[in-house]
KENUGU-906795 format. One line per 8 residues: number of its first residue (from 0); for each residue x, y, z of N, C-alpha, C, O, CB. Coordinates in steps of 0.2 Angstrom, whole numbers, plus 2048, in hexadecimal, padded with zeros to 3 digits. Each point is the difference from the previous one (the first is absolute). Glycine has a CB too. Layout:
BEGIN
NUM) X:Y:Z:X:Y:Z:X:Y:Z:X:Y:Z:X:Y:Z; ...
//
This chain:
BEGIN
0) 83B:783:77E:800:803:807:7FA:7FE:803:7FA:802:7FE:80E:807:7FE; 7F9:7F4:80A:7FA:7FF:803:7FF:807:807:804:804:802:7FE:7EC:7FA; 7F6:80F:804:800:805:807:803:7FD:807:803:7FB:800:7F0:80A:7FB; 80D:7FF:80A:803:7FF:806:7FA:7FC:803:7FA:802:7FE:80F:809:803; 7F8:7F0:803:7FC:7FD:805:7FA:805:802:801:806:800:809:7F2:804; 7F1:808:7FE:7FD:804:804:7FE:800:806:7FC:7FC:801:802:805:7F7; 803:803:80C:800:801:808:7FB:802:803:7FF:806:801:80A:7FE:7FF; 7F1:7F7:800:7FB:803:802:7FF:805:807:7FC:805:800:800:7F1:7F8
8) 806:80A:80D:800:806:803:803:806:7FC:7FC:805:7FF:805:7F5:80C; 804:807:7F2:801:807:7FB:7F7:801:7FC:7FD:805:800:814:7F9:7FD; 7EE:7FC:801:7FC:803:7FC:7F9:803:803:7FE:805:7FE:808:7F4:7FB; 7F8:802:80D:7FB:801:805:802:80B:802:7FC:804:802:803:7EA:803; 808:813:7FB:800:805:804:7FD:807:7F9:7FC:805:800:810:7F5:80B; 7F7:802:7EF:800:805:7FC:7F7:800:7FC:7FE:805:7FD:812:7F8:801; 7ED:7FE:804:7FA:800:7FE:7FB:806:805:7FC:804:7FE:806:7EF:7FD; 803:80C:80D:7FB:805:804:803:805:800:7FE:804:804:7FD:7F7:802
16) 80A:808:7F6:800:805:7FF:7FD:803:7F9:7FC:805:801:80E:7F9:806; 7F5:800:7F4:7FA:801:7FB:7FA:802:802:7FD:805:7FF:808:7F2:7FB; 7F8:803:80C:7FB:800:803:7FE:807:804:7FB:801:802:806:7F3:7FC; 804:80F:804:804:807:806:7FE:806:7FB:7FD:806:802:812:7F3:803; 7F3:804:7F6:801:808:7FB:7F9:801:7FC:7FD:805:7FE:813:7F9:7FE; 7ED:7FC:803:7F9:7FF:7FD:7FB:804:806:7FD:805:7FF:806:7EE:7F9; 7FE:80C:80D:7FB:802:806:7FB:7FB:801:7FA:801:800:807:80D:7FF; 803:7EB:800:7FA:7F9:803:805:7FD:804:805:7FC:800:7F3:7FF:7F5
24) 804:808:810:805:7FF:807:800:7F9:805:804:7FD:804:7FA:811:7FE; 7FA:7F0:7FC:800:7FA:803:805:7F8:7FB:802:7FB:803:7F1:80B:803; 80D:7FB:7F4:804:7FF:7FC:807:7FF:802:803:7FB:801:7F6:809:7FA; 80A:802:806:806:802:802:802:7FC:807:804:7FC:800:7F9:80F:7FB; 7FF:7F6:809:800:7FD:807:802:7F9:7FE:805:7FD:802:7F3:80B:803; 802:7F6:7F8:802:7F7:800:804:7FF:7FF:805:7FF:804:7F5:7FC:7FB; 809:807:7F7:806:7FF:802:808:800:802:804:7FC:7FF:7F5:804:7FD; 807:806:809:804:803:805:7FE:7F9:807:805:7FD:803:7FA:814:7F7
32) 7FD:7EE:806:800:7FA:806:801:7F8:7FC:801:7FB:803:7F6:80D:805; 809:7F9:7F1:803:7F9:7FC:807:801:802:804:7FC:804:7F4:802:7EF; 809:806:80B:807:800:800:805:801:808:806:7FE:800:7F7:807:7F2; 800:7FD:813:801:7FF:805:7FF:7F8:802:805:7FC:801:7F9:811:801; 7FF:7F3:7FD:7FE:7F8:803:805:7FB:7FB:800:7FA:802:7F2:808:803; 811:7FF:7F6:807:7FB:7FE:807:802:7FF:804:7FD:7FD:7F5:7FE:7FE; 807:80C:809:805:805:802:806:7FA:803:7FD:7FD:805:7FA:80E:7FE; 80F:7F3:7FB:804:7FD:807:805:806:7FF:801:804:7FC:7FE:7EC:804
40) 803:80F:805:806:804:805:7FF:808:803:7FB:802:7FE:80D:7F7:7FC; 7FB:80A:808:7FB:807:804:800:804:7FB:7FC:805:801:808:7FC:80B; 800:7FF:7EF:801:807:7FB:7F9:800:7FC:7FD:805:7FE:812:7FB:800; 7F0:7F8:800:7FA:801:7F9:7FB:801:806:7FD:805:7FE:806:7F1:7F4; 7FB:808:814:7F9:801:803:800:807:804:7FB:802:803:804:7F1:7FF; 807:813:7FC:7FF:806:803:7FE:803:7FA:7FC:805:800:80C:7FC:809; 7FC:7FC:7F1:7FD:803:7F6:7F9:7FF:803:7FC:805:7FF:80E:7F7:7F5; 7F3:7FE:80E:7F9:7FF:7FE:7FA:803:803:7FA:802:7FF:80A:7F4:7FE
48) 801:80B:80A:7FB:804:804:800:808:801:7FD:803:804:805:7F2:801; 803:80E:7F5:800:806:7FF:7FB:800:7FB:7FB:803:802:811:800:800; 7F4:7FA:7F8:7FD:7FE:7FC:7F6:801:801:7FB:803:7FD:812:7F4:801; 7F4:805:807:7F9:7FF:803:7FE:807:804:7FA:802:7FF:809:7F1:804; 800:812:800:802:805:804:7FB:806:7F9:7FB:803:800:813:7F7:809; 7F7:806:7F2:7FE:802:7FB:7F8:800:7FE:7FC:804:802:80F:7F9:7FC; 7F5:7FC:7FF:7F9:800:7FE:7F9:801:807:7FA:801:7FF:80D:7F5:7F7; 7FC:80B:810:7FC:800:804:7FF:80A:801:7FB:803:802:808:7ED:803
56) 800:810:7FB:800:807:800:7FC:803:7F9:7FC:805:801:811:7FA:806; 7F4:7FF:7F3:7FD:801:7FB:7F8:800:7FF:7FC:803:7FD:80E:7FA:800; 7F5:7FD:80A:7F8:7FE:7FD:7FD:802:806:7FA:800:801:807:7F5:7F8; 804:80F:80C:7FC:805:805:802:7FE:807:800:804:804:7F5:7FD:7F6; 80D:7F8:807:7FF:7FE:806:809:800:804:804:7FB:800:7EE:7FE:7FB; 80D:80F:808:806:804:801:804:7FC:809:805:800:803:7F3:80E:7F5; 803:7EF:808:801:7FC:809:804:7FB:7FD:805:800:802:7F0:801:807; 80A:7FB:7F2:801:7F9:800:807:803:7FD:805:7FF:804:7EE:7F9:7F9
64) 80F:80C:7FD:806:802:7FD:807:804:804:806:801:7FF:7F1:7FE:7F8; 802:803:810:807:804:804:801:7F9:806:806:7FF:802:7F6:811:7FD; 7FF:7EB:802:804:7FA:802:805:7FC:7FD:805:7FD:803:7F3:804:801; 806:7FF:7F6:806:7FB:7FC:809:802:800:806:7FE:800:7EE:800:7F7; 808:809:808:809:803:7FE:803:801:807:806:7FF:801:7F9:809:7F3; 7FC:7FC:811:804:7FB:808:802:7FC:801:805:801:803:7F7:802:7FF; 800:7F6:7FE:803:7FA:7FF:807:7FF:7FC:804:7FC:803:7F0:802:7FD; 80E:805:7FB:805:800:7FC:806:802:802:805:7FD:800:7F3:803:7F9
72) 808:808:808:805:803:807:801:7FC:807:805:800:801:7F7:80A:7FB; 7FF:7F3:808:802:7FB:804:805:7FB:7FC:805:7FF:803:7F1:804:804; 808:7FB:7F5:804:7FA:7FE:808:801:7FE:805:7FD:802:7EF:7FE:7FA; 80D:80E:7FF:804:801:7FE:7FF:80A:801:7FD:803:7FD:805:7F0:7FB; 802:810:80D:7FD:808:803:805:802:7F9:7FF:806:7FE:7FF:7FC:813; 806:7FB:7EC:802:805:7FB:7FF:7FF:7FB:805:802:7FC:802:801:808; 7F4:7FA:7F7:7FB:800:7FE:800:807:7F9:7FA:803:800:802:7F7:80E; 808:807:7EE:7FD:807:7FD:7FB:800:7FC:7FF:806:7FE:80A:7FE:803
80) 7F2:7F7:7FD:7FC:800:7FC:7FA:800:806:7FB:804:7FE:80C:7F7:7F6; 7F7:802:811:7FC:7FE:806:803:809:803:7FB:803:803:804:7EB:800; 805:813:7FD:801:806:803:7FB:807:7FF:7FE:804:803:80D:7F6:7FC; 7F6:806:7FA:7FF:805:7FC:7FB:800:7FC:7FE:805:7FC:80B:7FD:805; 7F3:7F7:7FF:7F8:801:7FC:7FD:802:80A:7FF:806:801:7FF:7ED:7EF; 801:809:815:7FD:802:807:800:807:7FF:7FB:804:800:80A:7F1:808; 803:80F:7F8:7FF:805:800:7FC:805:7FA:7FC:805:802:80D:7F7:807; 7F8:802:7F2:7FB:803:7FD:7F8:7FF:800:7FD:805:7FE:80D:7FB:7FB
88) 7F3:7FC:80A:7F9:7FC:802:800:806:805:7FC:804:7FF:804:7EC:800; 803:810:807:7FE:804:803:7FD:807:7FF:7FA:802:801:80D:7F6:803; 800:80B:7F8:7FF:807:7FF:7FA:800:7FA:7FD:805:800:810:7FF:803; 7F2:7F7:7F9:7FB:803:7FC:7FA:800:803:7FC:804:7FE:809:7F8:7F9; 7F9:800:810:7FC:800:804:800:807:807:7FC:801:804:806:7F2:7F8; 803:810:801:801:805:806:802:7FD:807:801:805:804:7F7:802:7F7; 809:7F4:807:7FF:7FF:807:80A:7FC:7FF:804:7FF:7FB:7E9:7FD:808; 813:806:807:809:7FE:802:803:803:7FB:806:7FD:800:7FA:7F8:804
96) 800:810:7F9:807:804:7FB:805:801:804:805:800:7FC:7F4:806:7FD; 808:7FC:80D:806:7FD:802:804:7F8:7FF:806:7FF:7FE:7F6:809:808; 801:7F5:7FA:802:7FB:800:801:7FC:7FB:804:7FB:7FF:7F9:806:809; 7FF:802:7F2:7FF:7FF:7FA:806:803:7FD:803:7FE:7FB:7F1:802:805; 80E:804:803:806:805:7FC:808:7FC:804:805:7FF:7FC:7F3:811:802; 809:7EF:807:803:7FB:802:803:7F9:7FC:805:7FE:7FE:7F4:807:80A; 801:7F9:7F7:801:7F6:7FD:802:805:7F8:805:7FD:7FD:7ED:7F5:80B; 80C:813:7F4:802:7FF:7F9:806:806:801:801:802:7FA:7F3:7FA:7FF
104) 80F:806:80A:809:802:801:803:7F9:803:806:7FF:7FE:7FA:80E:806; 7FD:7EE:800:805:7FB:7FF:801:7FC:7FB:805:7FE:7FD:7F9:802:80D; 7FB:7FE:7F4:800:7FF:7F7:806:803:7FB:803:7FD:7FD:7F0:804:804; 80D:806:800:806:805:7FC:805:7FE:800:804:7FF:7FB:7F9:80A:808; 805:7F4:806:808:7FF:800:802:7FA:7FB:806:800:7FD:7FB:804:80F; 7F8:7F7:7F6:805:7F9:7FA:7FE:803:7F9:801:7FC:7FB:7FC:7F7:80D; 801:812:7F5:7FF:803:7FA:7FE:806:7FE:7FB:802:7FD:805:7F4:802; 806:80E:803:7FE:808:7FF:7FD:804:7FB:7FE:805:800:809:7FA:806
112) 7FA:7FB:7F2:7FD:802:7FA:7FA:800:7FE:7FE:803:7FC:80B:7FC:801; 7F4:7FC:807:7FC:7FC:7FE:7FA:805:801:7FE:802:806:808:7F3:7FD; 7F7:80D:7F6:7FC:806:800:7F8:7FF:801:7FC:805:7FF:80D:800:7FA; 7F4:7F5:808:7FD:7FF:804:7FF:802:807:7FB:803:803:806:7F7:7F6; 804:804:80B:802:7FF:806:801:808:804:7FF:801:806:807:7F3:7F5; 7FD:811:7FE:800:808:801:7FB:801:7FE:7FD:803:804:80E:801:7FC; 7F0:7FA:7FA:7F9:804:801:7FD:7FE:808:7FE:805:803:800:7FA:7EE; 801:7FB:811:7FC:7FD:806:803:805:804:7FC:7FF:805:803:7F3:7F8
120) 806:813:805:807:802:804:7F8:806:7FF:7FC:801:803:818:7FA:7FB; 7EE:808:7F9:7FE:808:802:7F9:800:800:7FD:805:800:80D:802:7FC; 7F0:7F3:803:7FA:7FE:802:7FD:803:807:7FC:804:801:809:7F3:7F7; 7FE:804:80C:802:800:806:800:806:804:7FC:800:805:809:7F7:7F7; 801:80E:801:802:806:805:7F8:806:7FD:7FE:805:803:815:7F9:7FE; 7EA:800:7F8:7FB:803:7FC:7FC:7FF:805:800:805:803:801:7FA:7F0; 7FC:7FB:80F:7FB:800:804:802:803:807:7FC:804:803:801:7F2:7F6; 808:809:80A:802:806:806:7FE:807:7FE:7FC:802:804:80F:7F8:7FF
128) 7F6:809:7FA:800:806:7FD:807:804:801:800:805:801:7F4:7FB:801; 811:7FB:7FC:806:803:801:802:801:7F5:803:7FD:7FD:801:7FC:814; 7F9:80D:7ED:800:7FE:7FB:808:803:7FC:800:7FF:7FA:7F1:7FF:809; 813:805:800:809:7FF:7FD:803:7FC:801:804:7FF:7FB:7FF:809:806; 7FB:7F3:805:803:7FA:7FD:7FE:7FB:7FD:803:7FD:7FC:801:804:80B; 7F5:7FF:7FA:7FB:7FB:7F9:804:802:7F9:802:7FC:7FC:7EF:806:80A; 810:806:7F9:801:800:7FA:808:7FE:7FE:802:7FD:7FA:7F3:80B:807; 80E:7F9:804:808:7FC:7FF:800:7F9:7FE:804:7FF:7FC:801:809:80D
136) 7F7:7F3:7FA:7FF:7FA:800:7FB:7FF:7F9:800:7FA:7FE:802:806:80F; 7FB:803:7EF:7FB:7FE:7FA:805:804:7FD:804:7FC:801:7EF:802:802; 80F:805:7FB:807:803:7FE:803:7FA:7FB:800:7FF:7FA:802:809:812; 800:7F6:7FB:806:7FC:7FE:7FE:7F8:7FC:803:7FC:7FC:804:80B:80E; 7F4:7F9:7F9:7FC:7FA:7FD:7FF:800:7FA:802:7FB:7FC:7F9:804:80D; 801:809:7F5:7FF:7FF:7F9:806:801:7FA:7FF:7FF:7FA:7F7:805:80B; 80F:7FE:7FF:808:801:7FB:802:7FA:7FE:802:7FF:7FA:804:80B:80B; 7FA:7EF:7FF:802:7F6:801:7FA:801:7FE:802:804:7FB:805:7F5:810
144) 7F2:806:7F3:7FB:7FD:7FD:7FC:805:7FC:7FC:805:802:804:7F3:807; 801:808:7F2:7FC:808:7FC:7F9:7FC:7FE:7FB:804:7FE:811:804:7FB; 7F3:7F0:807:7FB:800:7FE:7FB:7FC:803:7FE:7FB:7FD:806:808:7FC; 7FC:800:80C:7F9:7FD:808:7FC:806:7FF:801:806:800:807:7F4:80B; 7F1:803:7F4:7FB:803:800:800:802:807:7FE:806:801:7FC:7F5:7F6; 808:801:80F:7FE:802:808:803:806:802:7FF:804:805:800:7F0:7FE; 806:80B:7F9:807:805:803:7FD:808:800:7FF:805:804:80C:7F3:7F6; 7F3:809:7FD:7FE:807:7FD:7F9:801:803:7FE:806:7FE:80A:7F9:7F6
152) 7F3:7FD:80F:7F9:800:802:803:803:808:7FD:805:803:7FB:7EF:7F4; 80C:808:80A:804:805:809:800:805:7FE:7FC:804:801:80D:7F7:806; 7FD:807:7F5:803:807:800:7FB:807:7FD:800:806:802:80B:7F2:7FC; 7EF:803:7FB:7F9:805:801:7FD:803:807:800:806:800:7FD:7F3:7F6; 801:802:810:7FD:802:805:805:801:803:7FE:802:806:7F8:7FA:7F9; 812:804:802:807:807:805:7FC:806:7FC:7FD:804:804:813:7F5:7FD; 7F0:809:7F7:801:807:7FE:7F8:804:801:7FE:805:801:80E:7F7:7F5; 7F0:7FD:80A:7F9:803:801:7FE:802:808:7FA:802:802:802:7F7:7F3
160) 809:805:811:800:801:805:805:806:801:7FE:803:805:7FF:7F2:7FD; 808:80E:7FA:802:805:800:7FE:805:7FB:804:804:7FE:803:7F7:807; 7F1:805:7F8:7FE:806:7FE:802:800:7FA:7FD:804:7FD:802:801:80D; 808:7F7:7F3:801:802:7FA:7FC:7FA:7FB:803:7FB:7FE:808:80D:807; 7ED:7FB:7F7:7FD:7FA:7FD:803:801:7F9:7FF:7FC:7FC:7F5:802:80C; 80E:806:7F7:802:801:7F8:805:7F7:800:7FE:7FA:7FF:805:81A:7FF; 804:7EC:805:804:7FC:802:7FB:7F9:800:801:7FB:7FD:808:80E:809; 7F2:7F7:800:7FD:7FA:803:7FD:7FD:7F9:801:7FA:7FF:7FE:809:80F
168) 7FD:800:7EF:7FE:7FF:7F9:802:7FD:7FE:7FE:7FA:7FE:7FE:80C:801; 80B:7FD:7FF:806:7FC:7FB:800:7F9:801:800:7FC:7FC:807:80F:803; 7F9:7F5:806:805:7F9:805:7F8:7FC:800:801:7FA:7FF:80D:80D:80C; 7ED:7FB:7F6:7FD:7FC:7FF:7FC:7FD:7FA:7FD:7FB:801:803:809:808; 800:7FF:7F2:801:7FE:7F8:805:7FE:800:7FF:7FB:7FC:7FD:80B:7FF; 809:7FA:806:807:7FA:800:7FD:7FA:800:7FE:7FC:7FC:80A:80B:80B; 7F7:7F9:801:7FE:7F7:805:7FC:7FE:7FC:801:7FA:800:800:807:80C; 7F8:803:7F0:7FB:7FC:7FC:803:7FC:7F8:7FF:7FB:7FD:7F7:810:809
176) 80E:7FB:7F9:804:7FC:7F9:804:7F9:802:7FF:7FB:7FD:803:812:7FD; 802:7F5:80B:804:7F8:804:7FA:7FB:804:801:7FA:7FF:80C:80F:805; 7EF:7FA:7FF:7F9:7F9:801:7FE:7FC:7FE:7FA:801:7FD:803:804:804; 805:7F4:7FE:7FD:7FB:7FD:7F8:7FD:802:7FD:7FD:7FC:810:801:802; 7F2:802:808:7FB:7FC:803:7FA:804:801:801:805:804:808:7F4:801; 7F3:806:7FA:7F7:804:801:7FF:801:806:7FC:804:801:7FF:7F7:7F7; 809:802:80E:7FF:802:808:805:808:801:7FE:804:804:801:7EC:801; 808:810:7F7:803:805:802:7FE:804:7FC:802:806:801:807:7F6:804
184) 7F3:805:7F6:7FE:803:7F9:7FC:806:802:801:806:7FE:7FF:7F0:7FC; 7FA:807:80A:7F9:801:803:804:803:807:7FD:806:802:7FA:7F1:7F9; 80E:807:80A:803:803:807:803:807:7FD:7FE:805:803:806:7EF:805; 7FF:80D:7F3:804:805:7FD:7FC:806:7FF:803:805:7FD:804:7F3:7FC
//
């Protein structure tokens, strides 16, 4: 049995994602711009430029990643992955939470399970300070994904925002046991 040919843009994407999760962002970057630049047709150069969005967001530089996934919504406004990382960028930034909470319910409609997409949802309304719907939204996230460190690291700081730290404790011993990466390890 032989291996399957190899696609070097898949592979270029899948290296900057390695490089994404390691936190070597300029790394990341290039190869998120390798692989943009032998991208053909609109779908692999909106992957590459989410891709890029990502890594640029990781290595700080929040202008360049909220241009790209702009860029990307112009090209395609329904968009649910450009939808719903922009809007999570935002809210982890605090800034446009309206609008942030907007682009990730339209995210919802093309995939209402998608428990990313409902953590990014009760993220979002956390940072509002609307915190019954945050918690309806991390809720549900964490019932579809039980093992996201990001999810149960939300729901520590919903219950440590409602005073109950006995709970937030729990949930944040959780997300450290589910933690793989020394960046969310040390954020946790």
């Amino acid at each position: 049995v032989s291996a399957p040919p190899s696609d070097e843009f898949s592979d270029l994407l899948f290296i900057s994602s390695l490089y994404t999760r390691a936190a070597r962002g300029k790394d990341a970057i290039e190869a998120a711009n390798r692989a943009l630049g032998i991208a053909t047709g609109s779908e692999r150069r909106q992957i590459a430029k989410t891709a890029l969005a990502t890594a640029m967001q990781m290595s700080g530089d929040t202008a360049g990643a909220e241009k790209t996934l702009r860029e990307v919504l112009r090209e395609t406004s329904g968009n649910p992955m450009a939808l719903n990382n922009l809007g999570y960028f935002l809210a982890e930034r605090g800034e446009s939470l309206e609008e942030a909470v907007e682009m990730i319910k339209a995210a919802l409609k093309v995939d209402p399970r998608n428990p990313s997409y409902l953590d990014s949802l009760g993220w979002a309304y956390f940072r509002m300070g609307r915190i019954a719907e945050a918690e309806r939204y991390l809720m549900d996230a964490a019932r579809i994904d039980a093992d996201s460190a990001t999810i149960y690291a939300h729901l520590g700081d919903l219950y440590n925002a409602k005073n109950d730290r006995a709970r937030a404790r729990s949930l944040w011993e959780r997300a450290l046991r589910l933690a793989t990466e020394a960046a969310e390890i040390e954020r946790i």
